[in-house]
C-alpha positions in Angstrom: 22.1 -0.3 7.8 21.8 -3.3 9.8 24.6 -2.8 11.6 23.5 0.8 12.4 20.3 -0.3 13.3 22.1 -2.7 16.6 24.2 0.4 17.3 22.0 3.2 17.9 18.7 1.6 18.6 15.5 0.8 17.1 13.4 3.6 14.5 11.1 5.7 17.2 8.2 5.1 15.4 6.8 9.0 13.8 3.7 9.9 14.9 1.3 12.2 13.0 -1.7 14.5 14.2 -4.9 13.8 12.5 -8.1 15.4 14.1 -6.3 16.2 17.4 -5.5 12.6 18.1 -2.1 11.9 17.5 -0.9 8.5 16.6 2.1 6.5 15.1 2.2 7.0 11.3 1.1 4.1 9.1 3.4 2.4 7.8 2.4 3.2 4.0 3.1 6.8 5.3 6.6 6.5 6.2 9.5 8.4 4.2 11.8 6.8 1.9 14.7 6.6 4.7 12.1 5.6 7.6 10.8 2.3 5.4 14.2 1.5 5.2 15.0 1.7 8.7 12.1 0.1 9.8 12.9 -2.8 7.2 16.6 -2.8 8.6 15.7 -2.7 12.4 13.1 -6.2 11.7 16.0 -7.7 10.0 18.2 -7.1 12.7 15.8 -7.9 15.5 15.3 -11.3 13.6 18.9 -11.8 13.2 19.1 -11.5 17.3 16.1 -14.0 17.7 17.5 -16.4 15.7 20.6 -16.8 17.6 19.1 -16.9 21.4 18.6 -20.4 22.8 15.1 -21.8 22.9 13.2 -21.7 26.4 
């Protein structure tokens, strides 16, 4: 999933509509496959950190 993550871009972060505000969903109210992608895209953005020079 990691790999899939790099390929096809970051999770666009759900939003839900509470009140008539809407706003990104909490993380706690993610689905199953959504806390995994969002796990899987901070991996990979670490991964990619890790490996640029420092300023």
């Amino acid at each position: 999933m990691i790999l899939e993550s790099v390929k096809q871009g970051p999770l666009i972060w759900p939003t839900v509509e509470v009140e008539g505000v809407t706003r990104p969903k909490k993380y706690s109210e993610l689905s199953a496959a959504e806390v995994i992608q969002a796990d899987c895209d901070i991996k990979a953005t670490n991964i990619i950190l890790q490996g640029l020079p420092p300023k």
